[in-house]
N, C-alpha and C positions, 0 to 999 in steps of 0.2 A: 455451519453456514459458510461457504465459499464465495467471496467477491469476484466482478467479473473485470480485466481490468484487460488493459490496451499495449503491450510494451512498447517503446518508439519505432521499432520494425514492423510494426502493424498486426502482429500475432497476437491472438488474443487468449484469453486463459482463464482459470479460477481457481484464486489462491486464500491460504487461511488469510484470515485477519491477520496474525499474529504474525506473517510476513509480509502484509502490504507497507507497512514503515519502513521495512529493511528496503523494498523494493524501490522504494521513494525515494529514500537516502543516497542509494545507489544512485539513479535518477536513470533507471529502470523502466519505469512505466509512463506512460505519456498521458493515458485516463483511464479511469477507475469507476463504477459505478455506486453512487451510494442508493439509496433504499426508493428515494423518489425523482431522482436525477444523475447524468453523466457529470464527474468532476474532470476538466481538462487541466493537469498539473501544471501546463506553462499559462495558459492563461488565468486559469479561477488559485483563489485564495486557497491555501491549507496549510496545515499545522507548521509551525516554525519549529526544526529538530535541535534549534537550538534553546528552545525554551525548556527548562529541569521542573519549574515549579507548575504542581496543579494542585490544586485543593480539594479536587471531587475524590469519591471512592473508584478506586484501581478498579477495572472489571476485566480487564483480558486475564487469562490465566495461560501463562508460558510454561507450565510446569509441563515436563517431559516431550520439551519444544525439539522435534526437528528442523533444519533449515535443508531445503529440498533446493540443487542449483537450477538454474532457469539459463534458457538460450542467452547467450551475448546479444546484445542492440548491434545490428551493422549500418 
């Protein structure tokens, strides 16, 4: 399943899960789509990449992860 997500130059796109973090961290993407709504990353809340601890079970699976590059933000 592929997210559909907004980069700040207004290209739009669908990428794994398993690069929407990296794309975030980057600060990459401007909005992302979740399942029943648009997230806008400078206005709406999401995940803090500085936080290490979670309690729940791991579900992404990174095994045999490529990282595919994406246009530069101009």
């Amino acid at each position: 399943m592929k997210i559909h997500v907004v980069y700040k130059n207004g290209q739009e796109d669908f990428v794994d899960p398993k690069f929407l973090d990296i794309l975030l961290y980057l600060g990459e993407i401007q909005e992302f789509r979740r399942s029943d709504h648009w997230v806008n990353v400078i206005d709406g809340p999401i995940r803090d990449f500085r936080q290490k601890d979670f309690g729940g079970q791991e579900r992404r699976s990174n095994e045999h992860a490529e990282f595919i590059s994406v246009p530069a933000a101009s």
